[in-house]
C-alpha positions as CSV (number, residue, x, y, z in Angstrom):
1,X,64.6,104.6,123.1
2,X,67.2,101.9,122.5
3,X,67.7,102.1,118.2
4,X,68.5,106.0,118.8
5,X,71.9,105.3,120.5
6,X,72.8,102.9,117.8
7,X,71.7,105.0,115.0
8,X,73.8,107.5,116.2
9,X,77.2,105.6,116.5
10,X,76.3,104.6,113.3
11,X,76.2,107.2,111.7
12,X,79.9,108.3,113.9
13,X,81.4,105.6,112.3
14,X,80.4,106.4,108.8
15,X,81.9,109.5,109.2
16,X,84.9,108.1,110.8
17,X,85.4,105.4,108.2
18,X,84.9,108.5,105.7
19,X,87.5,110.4,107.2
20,X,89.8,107.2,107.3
21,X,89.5,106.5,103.7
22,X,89.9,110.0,103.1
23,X,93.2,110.1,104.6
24,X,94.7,106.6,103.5
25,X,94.0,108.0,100.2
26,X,95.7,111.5,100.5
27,X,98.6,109.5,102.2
28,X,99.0,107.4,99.6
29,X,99.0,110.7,97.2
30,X,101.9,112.2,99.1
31,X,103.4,108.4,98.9
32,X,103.0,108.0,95.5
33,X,104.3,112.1,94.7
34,X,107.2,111.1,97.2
35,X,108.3,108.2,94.6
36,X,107.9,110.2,91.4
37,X,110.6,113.1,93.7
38,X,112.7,110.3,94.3
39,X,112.8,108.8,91.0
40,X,113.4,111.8,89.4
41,X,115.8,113.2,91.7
42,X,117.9,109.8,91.3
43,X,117.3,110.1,87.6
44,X,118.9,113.9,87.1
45,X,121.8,113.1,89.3
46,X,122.3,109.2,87.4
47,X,122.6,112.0,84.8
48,X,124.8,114.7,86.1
49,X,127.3,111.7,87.3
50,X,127.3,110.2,83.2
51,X,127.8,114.2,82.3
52,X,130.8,114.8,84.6
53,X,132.2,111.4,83.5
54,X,131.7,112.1,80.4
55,X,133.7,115.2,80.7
56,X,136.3,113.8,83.1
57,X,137.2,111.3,80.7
């Protein structure tokens, strides 16, 4: 009667370590897609500054 227990919250924790991966990997999805926003929002206003300079001037 003692392995059943074991086999048990062994298989728990491959499902927990499943879901864990899981989610360090969507997190570091919605890290990496909050980069891209941010580089390409600094990018179009780096660009829309140089345009009104460019016009001020």
């Amino acid at each position: 009667m003692t392995p059943a227990p074991n086999v048990l919250s062994g298989g728990m924790v491959k499902i927990a370590d499943t879901d864990s991966s899981l989610v360090t990997a969507m997190v570091n999805l919605l890290l990496s897609m909050e980069n891209l926003l941010v580089y390409y929002l600094t990018l179009f206003l780096r660009m829309f500054l140089l345009i009104i300079g460019c016009n001020l001037t």
